[in-house]
VEXVOKOL-692907 format. One record per atom (N, C-alpha, C): residue number from 1; residue in three letters; atom name; x, y, z. Coordinates in nm, 3 decimals. Layout:
REM residues N
REC  num  residuo  atomo        u        v        w
REC  NUM      Ala     CA        X        Y        Z
...
This chain:
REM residues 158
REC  num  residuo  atomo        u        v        w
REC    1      Unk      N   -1.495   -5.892   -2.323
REC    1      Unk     CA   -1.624   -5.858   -2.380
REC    1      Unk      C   -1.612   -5.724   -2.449
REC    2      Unk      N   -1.673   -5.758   -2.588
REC    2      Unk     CA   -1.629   -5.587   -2.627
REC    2      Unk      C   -1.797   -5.532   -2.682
REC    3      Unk      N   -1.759   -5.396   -2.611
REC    3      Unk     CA   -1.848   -5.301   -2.693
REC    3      Unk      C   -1.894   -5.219   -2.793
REC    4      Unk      N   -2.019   -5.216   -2.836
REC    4      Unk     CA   -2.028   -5.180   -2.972
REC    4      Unk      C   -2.132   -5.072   -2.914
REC    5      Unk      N   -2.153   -4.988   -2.991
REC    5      Unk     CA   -2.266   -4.863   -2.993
REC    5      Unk      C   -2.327   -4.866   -3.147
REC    6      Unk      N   -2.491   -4.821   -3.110
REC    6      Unk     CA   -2.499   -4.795   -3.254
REC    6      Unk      C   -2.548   -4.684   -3.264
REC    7      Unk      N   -2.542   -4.583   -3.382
REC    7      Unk     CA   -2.553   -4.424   -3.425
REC    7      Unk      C   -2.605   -4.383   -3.276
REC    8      Unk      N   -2.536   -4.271   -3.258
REC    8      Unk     CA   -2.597   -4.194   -3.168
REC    8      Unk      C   -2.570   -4.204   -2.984
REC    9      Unk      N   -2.542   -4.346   -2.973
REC    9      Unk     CA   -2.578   -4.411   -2.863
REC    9      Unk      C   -2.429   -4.364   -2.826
REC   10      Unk      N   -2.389   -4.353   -2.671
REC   10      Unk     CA   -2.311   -4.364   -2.584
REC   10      Unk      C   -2.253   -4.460   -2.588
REC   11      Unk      N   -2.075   -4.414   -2.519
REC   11      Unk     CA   -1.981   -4.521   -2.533
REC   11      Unk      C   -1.955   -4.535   -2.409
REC   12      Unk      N   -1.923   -4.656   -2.314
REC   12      Unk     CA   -1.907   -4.633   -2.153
REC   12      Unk      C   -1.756   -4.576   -2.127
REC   13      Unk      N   -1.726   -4.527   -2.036
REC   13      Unk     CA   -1.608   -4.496   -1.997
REC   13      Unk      C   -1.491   -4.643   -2.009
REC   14      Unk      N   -1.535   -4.718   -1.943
REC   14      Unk     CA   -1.452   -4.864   -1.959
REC   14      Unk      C   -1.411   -4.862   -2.094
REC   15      Unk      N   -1.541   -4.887   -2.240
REC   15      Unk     CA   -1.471   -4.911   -2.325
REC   15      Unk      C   -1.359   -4.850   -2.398
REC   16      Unk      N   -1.383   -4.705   -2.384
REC   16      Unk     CA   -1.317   -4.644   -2.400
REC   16      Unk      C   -1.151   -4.616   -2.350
REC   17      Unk      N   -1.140   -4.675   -2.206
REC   17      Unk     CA   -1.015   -4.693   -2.117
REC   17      Unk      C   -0.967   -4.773   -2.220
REC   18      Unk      N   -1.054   -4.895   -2.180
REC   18      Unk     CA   -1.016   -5.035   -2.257
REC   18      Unk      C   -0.936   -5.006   -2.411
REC   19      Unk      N   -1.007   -4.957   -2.508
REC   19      Unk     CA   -1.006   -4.915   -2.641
REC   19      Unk      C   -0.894   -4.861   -2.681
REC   20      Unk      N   -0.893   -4.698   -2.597
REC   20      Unk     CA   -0.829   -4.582   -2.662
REC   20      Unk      C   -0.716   -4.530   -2.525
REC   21      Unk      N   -0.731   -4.613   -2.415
REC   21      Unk     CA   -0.656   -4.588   -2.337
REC   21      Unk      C   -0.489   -4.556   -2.342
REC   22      Unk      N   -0.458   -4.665   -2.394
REC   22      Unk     CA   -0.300   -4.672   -2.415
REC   22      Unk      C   -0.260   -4.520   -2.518
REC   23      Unk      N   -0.325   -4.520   -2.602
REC   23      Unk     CA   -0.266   -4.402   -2.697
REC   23      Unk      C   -0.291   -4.292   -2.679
REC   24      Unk      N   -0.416   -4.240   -2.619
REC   24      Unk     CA   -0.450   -4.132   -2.514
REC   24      Unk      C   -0.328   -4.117   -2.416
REC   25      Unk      N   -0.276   -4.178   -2.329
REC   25      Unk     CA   -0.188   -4.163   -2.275
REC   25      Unk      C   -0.061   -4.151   -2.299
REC   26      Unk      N   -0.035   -4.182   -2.444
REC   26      Unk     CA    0.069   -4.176   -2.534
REC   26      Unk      C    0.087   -4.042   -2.556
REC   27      Unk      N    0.013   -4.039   -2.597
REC   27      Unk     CA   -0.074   -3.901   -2.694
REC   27      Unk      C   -0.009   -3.794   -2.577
REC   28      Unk      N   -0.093   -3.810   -2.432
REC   28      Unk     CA   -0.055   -3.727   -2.343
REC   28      Unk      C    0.080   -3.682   -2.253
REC   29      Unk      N    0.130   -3.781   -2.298
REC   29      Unk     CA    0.252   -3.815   -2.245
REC   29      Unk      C    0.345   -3.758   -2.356
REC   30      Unk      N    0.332   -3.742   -2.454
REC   30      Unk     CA    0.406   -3.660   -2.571
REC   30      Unk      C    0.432   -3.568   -2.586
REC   31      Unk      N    0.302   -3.489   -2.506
REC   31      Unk     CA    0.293   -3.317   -2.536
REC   31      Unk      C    0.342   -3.341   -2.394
REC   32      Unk      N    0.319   -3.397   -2.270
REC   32      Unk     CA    0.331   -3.278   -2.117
REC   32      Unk      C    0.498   -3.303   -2.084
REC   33      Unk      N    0.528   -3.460   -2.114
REC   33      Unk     CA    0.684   -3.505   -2.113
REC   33      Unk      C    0.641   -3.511   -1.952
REC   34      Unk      N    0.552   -3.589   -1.884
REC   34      Unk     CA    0.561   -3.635   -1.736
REC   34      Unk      C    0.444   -3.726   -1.720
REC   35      Unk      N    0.476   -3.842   -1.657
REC   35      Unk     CA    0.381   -3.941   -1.655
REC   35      Unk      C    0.247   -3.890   -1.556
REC   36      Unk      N    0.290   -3.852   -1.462
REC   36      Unk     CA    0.190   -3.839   -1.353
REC   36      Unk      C    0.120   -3.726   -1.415
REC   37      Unk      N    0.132   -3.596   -1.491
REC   37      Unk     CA    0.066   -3.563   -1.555
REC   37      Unk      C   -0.015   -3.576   -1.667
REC   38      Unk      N    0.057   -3.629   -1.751
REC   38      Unk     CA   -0.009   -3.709   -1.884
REC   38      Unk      C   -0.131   -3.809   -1.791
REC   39      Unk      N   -0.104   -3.871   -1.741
REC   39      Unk     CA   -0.230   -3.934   -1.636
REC   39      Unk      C   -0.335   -3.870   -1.575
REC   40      Unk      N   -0.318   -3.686   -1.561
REC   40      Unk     CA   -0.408   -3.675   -1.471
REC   40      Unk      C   -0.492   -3.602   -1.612
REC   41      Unk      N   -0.404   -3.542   -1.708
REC   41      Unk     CA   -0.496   -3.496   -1.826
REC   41      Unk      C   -0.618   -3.605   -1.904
REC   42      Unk      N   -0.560   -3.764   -1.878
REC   42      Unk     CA   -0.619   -3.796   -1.951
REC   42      Unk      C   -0.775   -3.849   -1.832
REC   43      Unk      N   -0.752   -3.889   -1.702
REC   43      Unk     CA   -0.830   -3.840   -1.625
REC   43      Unk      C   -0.925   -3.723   -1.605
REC   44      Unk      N   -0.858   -3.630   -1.660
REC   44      Unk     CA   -0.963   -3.515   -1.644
REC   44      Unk      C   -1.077   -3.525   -1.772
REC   45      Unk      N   -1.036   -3.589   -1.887
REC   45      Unk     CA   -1.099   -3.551   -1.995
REC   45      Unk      C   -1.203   -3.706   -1.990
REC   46      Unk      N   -1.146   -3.792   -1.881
REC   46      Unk     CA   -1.275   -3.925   -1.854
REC   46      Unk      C   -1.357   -3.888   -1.805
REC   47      Unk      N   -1.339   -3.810   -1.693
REC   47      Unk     CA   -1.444   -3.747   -1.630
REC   47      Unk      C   -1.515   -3.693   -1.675
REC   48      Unk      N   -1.508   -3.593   -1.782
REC   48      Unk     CA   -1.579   -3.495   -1.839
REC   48      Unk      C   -1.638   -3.575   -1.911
REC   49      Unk      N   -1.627   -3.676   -1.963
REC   49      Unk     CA   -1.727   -3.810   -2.034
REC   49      Unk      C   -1.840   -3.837   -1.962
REC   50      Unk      N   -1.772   -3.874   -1.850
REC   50      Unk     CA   -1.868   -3.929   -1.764
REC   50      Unk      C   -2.006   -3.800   -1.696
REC   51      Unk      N   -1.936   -3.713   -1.676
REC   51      Unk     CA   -2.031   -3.607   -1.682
REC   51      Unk      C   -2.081   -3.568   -1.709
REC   52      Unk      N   -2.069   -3.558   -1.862
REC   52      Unk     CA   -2.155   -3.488   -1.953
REC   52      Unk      C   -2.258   -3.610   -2.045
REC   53      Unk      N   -2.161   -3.688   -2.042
REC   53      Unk     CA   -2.194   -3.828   -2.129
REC   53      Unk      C   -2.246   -3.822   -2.304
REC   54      Unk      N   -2.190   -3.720   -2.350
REC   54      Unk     CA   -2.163   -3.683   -2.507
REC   54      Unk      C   -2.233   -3.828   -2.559
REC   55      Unk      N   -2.246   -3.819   -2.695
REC   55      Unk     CA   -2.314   -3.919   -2.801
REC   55      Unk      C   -2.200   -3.895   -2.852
REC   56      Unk      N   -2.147   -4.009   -2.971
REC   56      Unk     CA   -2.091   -3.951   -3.067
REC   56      Unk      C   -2.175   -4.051   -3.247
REC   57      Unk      N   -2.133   -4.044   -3.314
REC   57      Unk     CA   -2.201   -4.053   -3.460
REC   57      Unk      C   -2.128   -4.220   -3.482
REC   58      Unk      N   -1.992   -4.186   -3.470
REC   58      Unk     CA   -1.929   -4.377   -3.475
REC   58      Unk      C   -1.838   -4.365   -3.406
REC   59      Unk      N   -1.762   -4.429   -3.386
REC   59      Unk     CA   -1.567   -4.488   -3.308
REC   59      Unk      C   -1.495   -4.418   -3.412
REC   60      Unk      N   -1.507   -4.370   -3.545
REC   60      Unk     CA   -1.412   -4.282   -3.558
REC   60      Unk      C   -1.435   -4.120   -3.528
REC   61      Unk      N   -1.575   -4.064   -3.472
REC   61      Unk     CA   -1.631   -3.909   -3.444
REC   61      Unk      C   -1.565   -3.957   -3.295
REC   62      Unk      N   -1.572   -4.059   -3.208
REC   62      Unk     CA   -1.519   -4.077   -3.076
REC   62      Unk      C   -1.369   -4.080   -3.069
REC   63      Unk      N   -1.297   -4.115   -3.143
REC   63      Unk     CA   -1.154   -4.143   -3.146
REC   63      Unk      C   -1.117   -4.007   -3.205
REC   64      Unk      N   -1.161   -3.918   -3.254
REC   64      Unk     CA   -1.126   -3.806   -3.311
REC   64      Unk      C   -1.165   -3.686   -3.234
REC   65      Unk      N   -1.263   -3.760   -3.115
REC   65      Unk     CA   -1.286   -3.625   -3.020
REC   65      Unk      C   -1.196   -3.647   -2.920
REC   66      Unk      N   -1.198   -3.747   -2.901
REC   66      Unk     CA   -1.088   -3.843   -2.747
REC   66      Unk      C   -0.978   -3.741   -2.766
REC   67      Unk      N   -0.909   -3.751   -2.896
REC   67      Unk     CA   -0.799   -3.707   -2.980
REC   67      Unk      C   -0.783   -3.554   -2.916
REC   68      Unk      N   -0.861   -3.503   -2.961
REC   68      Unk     CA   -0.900   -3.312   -2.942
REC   68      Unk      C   -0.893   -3.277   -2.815
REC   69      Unk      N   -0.968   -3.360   -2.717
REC   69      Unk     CA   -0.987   -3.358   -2.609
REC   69      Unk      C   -0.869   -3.354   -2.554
REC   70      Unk      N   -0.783   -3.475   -2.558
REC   70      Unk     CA   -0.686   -3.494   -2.490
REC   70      Unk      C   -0.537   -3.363   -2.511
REC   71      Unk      N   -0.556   -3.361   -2.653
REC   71      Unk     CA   -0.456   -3.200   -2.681
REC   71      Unk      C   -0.515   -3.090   -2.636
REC   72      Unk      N   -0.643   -3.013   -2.590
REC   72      Unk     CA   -0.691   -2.928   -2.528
REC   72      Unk      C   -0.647   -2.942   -2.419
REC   73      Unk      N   -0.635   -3.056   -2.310
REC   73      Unk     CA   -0.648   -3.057   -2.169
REC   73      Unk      C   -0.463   -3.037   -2.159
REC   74      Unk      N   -0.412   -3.124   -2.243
REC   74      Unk     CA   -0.256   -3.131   -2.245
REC   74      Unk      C   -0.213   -2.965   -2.256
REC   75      Unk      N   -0.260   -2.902   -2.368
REC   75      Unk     CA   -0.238   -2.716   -2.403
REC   75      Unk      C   -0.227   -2.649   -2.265
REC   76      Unk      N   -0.379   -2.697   -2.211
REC   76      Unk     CA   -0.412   -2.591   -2.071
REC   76      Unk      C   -0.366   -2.605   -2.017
REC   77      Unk      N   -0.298   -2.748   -1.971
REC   77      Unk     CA   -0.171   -2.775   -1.854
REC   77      Unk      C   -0.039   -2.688   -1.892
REC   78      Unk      N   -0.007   -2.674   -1.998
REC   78      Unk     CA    0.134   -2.667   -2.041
REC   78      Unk      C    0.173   -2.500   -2.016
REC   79      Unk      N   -0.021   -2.436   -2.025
REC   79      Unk     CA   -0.031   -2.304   -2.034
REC   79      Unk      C   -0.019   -2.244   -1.930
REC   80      Unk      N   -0.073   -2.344   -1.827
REC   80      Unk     CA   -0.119   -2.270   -1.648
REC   80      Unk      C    0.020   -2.252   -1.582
REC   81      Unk      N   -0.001   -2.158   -1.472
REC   81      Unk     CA    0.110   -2.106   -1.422
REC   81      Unk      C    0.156   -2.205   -1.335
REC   82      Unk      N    0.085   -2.311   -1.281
REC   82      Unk     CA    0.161   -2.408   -1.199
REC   82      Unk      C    0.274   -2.451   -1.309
REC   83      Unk      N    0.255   -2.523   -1.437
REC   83      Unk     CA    0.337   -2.588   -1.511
REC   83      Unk      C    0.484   -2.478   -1.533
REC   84      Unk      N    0.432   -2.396   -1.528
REC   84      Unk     CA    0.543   -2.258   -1.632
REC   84      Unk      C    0.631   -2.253   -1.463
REC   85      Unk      N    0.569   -2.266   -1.360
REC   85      Unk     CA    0.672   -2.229   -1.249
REC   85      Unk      C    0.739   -2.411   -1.183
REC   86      Unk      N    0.706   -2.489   -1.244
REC   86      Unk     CA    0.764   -2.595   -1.200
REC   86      Unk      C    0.857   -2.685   -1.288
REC   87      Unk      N    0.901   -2.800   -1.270
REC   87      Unk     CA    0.993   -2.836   -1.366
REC   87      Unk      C    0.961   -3.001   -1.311
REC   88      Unk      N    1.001   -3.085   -1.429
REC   88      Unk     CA    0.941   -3.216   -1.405
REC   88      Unk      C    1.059   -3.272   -1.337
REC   89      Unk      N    1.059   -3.372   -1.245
REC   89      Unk     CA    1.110   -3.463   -1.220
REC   89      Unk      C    1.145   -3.596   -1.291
REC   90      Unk      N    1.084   -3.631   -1.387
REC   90      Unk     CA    1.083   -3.780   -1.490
REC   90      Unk      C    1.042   -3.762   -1.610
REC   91      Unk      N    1.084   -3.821   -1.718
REC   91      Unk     CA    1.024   -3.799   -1.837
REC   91      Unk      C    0.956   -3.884   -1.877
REC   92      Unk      N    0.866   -3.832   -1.980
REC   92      Unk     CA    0.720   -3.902   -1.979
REC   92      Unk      C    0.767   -4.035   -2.056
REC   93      Unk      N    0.839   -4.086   -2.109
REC   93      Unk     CA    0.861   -4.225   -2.117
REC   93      Unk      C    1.009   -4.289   -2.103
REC   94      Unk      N    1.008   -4.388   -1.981
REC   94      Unk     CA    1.141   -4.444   -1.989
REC   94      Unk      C    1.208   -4.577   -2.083
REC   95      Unk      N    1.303   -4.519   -2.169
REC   95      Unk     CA    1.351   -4.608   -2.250
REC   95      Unk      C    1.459   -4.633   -2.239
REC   96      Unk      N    1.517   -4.783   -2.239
REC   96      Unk     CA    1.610   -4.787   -2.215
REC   96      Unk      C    1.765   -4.809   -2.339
REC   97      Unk      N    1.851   -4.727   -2.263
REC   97      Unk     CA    1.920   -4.687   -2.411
REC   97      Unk      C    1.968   -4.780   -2.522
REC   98      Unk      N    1.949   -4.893   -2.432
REC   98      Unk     CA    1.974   -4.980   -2.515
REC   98      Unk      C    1.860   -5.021   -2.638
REC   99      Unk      N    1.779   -4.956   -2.606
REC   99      Unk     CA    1.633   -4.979   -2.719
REC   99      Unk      C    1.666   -4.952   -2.837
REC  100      Unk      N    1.632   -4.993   -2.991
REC  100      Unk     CA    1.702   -4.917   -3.088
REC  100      Unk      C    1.579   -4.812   -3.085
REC  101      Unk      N    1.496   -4.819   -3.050
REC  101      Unk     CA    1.432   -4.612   -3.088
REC  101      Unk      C    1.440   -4.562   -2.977
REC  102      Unk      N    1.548   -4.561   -2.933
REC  102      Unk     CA    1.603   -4.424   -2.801
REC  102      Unk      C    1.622   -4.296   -2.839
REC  103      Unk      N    1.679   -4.322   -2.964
REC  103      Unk     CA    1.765   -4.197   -3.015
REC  103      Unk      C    1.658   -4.161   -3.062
REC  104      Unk      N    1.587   -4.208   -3.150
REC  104      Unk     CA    1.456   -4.108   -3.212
REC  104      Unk      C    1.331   -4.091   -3.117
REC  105      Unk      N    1.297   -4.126   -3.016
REC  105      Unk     CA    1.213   -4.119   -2.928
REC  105      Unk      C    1.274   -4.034   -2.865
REC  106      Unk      N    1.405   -3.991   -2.796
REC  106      Unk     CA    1.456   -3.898   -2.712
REC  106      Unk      C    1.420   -3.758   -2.873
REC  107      Unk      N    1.506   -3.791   -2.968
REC  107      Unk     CA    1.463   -3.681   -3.037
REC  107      Unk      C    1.308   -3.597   -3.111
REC  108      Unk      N    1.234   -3.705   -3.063
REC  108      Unk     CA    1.113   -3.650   -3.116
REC  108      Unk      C    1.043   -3.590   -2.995
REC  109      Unk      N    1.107   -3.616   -2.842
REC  109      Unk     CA    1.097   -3.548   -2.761
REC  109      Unk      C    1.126   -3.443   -2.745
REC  110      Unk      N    1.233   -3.416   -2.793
REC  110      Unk     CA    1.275   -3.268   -2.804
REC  110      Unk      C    1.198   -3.132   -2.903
REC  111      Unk      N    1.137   -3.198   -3.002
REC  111      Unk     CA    1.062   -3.130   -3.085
REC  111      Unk      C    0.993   -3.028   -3.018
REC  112      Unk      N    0.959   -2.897   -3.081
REC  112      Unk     CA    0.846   -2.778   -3.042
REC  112      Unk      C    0.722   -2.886   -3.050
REC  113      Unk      N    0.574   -2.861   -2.965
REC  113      Unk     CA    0.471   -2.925   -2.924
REC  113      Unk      C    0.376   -2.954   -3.067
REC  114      Unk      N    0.386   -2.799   -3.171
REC  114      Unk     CA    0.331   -2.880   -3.329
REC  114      Unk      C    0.398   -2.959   -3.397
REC  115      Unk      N    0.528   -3.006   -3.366
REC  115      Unk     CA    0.590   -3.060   -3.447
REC  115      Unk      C    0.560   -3.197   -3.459
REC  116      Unk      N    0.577   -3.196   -3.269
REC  116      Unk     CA    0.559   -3.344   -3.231
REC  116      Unk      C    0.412   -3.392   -3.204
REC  117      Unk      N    0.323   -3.315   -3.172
REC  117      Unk     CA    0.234   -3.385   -3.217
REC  117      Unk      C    0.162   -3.372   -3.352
REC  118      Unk      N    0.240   -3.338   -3.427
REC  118      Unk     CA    0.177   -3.354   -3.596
REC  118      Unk      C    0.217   -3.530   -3.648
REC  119      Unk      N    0.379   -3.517   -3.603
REC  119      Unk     CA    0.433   -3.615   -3.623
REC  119      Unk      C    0.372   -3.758   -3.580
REC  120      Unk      N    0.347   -3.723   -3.412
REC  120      Unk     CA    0.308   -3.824   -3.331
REC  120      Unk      C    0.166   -3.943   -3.416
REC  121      Unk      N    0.102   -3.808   -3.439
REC  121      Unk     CA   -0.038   -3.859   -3.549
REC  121      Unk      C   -0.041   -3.906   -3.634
REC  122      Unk      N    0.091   -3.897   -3.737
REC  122      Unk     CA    0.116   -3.906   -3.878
REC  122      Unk      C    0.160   -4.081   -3.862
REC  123      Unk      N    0.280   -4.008   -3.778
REC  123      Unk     CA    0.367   -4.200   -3.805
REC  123      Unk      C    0.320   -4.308   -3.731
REC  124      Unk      N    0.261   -4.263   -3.549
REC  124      Unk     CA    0.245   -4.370   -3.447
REC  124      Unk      C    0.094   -4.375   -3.454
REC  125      Unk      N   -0.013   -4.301   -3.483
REC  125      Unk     CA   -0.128   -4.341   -3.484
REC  125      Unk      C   -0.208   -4.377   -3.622
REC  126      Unk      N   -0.153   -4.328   -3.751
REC  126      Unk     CA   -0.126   -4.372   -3.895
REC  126      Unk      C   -0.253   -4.286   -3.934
REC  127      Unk      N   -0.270   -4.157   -3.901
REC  127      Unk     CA   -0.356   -4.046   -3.935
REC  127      Unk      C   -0.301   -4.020   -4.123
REC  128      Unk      N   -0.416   -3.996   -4.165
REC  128      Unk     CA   -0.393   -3.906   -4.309
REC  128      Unk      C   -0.397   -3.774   -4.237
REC  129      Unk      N   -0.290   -3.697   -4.354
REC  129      Unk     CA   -0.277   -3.560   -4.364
REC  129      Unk      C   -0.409   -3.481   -4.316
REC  130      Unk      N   -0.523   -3.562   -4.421
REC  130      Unk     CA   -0.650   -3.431   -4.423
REC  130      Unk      C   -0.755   -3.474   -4.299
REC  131      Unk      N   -0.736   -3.602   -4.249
REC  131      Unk     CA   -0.760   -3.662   -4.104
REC  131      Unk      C   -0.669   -3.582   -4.004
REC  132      Unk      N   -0.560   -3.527   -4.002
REC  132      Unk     CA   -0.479   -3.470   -3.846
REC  132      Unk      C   -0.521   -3.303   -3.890
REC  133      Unk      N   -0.532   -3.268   -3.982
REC  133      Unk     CA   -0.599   -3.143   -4.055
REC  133      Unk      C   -0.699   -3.093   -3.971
REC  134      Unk      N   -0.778   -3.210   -3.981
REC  134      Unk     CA   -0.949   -3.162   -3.906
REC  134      Unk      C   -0.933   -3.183   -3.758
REC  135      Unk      N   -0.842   -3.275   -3.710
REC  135      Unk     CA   -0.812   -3.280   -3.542
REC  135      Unk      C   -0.754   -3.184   -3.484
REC  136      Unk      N   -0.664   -3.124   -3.563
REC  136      Unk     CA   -0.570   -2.994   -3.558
REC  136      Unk      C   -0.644   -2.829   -3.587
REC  137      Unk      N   -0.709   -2.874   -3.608
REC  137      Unk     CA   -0.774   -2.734   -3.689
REC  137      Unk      C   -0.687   -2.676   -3.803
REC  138      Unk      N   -0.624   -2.707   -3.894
REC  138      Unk     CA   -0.485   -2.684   -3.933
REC  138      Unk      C   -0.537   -2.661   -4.080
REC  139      Unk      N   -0.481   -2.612   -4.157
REC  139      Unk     CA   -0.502   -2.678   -4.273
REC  139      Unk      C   -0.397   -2.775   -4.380
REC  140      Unk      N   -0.459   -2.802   -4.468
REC  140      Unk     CA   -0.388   -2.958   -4.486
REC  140      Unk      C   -0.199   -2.881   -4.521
REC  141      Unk      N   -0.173   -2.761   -4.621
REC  141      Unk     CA   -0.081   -2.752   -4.639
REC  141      Unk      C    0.012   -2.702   -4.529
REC  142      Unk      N   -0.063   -2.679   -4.392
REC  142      Unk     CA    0.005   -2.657   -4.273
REC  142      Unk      C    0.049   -2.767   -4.221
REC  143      Unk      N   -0.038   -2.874   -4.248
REC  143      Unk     CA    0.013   -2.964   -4.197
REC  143      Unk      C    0.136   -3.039   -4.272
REC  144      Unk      N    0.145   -3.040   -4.389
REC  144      Unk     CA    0.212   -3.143   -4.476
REC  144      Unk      C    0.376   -3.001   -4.418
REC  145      Unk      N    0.369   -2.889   -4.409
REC  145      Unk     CA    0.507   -2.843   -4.348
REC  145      Unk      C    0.527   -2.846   -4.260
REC  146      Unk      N    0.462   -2.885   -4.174
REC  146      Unk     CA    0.516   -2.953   -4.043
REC  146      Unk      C    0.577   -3.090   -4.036
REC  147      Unk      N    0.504   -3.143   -4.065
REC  147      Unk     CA    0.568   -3.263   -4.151
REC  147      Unk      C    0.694   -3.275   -4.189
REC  148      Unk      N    0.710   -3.182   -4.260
REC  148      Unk     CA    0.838   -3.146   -4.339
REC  148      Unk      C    0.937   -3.076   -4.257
REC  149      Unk      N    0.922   -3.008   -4.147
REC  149      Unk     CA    0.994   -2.918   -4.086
REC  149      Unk      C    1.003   -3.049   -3.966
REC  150      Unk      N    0.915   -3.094   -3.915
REC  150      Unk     CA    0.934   -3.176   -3.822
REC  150      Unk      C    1.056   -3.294   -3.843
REC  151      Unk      N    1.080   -3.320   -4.002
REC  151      Unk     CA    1.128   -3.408   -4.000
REC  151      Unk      C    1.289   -3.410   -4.048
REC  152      Unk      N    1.262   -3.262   -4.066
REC  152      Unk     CA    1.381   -3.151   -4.089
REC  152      Unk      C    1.453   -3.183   -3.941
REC  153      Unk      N    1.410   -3.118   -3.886
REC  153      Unk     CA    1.437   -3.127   -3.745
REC  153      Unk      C    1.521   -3.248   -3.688
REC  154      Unk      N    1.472   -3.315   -3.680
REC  154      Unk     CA    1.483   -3.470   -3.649
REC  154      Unk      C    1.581   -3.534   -3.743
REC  155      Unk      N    1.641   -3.482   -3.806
REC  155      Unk     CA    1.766   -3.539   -3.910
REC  155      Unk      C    1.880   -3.409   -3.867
REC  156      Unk      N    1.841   -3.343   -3.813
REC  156      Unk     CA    1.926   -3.303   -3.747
REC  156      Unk      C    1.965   -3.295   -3.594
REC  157      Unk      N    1.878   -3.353   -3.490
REC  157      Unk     CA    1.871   -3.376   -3.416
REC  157      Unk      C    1.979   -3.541   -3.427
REC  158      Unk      N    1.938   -3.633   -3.502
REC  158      Unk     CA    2.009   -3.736   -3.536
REC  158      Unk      C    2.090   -3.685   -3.590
């Protein structure tokens, strides 16, 4: 059963799991590089749905806050002193080497955190430039060199 909202109206937490779940966790799992964390960020930022219970304007003002949301909560983890004094046990996605995108999935892992998630937006969620611009706070020619540096990177990483 799927849900629809119209202007203004609230989105339930479900649909949203349902919806935007998988790439939220993608998403989160990109920047923290640990599952059980990427899980609890994107947990923290359901809750705060549910709490506050925000409106948004359509599914793309919701998918673009989900978005924000989820890189704010991912930042603050990465920032707090638990993270800076601990070290992960697993990485946030297991692939197996035999996959053909091991090598570029291990290397886009390695990327600095703007790189990869400029990238992450650009290629796996199929964001325009002046769309990851406004999610980023960035501006567009910041973004298009990241882009460029990111992908710099990554040809040499390969």
């Amino acid at each position: 059963m799927t849900q629809t909202a119209s202007f203004g109206e609230e989105y339930s937490v479900e649909f949203i799991v349902n919806t935007y779940g998988n790439m939220l966790y993608k998403l989160a799992a990109a920047q923290i590089n640990n599952k059980t964390d990427a899980y609890d960020a994107l947990q923290d930022v359901l809750l705060k749905i549910h709490a506050i219970k925000p409106n948004w304007n359509d599914e793309e003002h919701l998918k673009a806050w989900l978005i924000r949301a989820v890189i704010n909560k991912c930042r603050d983890y990465n920032k707090s002193v638990w993270n800076r004094r601990t070290s992960a046990l697993d990485e946030a996605f297991h692939i197996s080497k035999s996959d053909p995108d091991f090598e570029l999935q291990n290397a886009v892992s390695l990327l600095p955190h703007k790189y990869r998630i400029t990238l992450y937006l650009y290629y796996y969620e199929g964001y325009k430039i002046h769309e990851i611009s406004k999610i980023l706070n960035v501006g567009e020619s910041g973004i298009k060199k990241r882009l460029v540096k990111g992908r710099e990177m990554l040809k040499a990483y390969l």
